[in-house]
Wavefront OBJ file of the C-alpha trace (Angstrom):
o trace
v 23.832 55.317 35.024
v 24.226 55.302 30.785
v 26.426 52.809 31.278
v 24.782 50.607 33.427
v 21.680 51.276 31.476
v 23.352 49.920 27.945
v 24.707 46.896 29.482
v 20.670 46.008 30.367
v 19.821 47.000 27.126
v 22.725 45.128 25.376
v 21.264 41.990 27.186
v 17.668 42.296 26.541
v 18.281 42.640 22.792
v 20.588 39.545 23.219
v 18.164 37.271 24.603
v 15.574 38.530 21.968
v 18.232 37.672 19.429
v 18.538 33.879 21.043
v 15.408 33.456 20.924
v 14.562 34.976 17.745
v 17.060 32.682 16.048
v 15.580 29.258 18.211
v 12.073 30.375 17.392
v 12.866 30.233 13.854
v 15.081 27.137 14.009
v 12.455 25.099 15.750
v 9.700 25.917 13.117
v 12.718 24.701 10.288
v 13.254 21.646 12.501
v 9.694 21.126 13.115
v 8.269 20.970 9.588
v 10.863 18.992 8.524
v 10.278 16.104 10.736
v 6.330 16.889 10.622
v 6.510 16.118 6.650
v 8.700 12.976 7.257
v 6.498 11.680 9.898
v 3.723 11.957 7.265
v 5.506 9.706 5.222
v 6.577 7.346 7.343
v 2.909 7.168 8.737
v 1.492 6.029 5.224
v 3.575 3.380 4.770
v 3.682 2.068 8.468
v 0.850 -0.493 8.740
v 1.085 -2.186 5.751
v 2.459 -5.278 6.793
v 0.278 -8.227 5.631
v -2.147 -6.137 4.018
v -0.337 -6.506 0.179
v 0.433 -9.421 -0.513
v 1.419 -11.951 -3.420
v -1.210 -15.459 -2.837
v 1.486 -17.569 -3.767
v -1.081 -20.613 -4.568
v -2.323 -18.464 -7.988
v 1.250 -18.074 -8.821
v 3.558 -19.897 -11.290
v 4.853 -19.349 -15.045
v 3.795 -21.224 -17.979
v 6.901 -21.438 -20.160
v 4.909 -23.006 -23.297
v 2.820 -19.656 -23.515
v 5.372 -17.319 -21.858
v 3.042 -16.019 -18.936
v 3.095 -15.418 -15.766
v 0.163 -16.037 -13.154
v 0.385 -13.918 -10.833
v -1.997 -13.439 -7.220
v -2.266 -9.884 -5.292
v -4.477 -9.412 -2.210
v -5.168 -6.454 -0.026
v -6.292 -5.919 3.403
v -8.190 -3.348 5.279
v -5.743 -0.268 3.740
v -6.609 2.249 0.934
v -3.998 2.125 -2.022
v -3.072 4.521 -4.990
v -1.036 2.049 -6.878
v 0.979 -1.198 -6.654
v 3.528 -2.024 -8.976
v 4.204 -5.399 -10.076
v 8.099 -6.955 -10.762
v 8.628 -9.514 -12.697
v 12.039 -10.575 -12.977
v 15.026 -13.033 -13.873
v 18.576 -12.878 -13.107
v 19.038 -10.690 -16.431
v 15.577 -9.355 -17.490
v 12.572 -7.766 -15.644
v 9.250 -6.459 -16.405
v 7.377 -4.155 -14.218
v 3.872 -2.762 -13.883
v 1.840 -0.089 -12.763
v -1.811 -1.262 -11.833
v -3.846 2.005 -10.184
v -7.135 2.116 -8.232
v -8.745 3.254 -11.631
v -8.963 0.660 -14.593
v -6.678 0.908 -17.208
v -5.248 -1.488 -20.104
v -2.122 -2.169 -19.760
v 0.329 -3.533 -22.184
v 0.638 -7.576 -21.281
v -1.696 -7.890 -18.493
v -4.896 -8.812 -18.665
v -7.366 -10.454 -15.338
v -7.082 -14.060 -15.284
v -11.003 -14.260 -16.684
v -9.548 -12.662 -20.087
v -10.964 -9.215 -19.543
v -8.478 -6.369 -20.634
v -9.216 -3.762 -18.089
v -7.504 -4.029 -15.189
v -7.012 -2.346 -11.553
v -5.662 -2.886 -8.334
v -7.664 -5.287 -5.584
v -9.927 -3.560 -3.896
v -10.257 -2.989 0.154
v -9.944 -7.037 2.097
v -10.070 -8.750 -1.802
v -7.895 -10.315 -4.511
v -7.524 -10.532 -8.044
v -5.502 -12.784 -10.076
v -3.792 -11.665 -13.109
v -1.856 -12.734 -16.187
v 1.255 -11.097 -17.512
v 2.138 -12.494 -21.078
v 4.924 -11.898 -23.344
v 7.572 -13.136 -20.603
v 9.611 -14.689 -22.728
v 12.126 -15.050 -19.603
v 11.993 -17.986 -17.113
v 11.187 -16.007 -13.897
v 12.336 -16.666 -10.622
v 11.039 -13.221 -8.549
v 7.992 -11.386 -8.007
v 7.860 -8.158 -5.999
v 4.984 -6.349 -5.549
v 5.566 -1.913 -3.830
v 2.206 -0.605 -3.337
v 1.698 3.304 -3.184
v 0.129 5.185 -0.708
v -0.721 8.911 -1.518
v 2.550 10.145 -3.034
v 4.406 7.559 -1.080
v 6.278 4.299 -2.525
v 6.266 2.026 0.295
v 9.274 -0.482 -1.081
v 9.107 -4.236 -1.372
v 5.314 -5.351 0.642
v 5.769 -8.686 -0.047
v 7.682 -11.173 -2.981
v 7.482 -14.509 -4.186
v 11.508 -16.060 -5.043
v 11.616 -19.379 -6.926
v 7.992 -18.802 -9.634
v 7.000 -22.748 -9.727
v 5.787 -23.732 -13.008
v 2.080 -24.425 -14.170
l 1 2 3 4 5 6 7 8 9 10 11 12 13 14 15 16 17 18 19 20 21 22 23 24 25 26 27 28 29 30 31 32 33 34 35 36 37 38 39 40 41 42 43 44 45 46 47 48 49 50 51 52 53 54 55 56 57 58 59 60 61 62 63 64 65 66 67 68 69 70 71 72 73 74 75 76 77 78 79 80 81 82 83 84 85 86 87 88 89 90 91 92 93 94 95 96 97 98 99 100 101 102 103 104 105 106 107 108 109 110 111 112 113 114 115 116 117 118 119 120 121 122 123 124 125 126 127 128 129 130 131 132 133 134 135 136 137 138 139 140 141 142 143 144 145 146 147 148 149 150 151 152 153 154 155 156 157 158 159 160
């Protein structure tokens, strides 16, 4: 009867080991893909909603700036930074939802403070001091803490 009784035993404890160990693998697994969902998520319906107006955009080589058009949809956004670049030199920036001056950009009506669009409008900006002859713009918007990549670009800057 001891013996009989152990093996019971022996398998009861087993099973509570199984699922002990699946119990605490599943709550790994699940916040895991819970946290990457979440990033995924922000970033998911942006399409169309940041994007470069290509009509406001082109480089004036006699002054060395760069014209440049951003719009945004129905979609709240942190930040959205700006590439400008050649096939050897690039110049990036960092406009935020809160205005800021930023070194070589300015709105296209002069002022110095600038910020991101807000919610279904556009801005137009100028970046000066590019003292390259562009040919890409890139715009990556960021939502909460996530950089969504490449939105939209505009290859070939015409000039003005």
């Amino acid at each position: 009867m001891k013996k009989g009784l152990s093996g019971v035993i022996s398998v009861v404890i087993l099973i509570a080991i199984v699922l002990t160990v699946t119990a605490i693998i599943w709550v790994v697994i699940n916040k895991t893909v819970e946290e990457g969902l979440g990033e995924a998520e922000s970033c998911y319906n942006i399409a169309g909603k940041v994007t470069l107006n290509s009509e406001y955009t082109c480089y004036n080589s006699v002054l060395n700036k760069v014209y440049f058009s951003i719009n945004i949809g129905d979609i709240e956004i942190k930040e959205v930074l700006v590439s400008i670049s050649s096939e050897d030199n690039s110049k990036v920036f960092t406009l935020t939802n809160e205005t800021q001056i930023i070194d070589g950009l300015k709105n296209y009506d002069g002022t110095e403070e600038v910020m991101i669009p807000g919610k279904n409008s556009g801005k137009t900006y100028i970046a000066s001091d590019i003292y390259f002859e562009p040919v890409l713009i890139q715009i990556a918007p960021v939502i909460g803490e996530n950089n969504c990549g490449v939105a939209d670009s505009i290859a070939g800057i015409p000039f003005c």
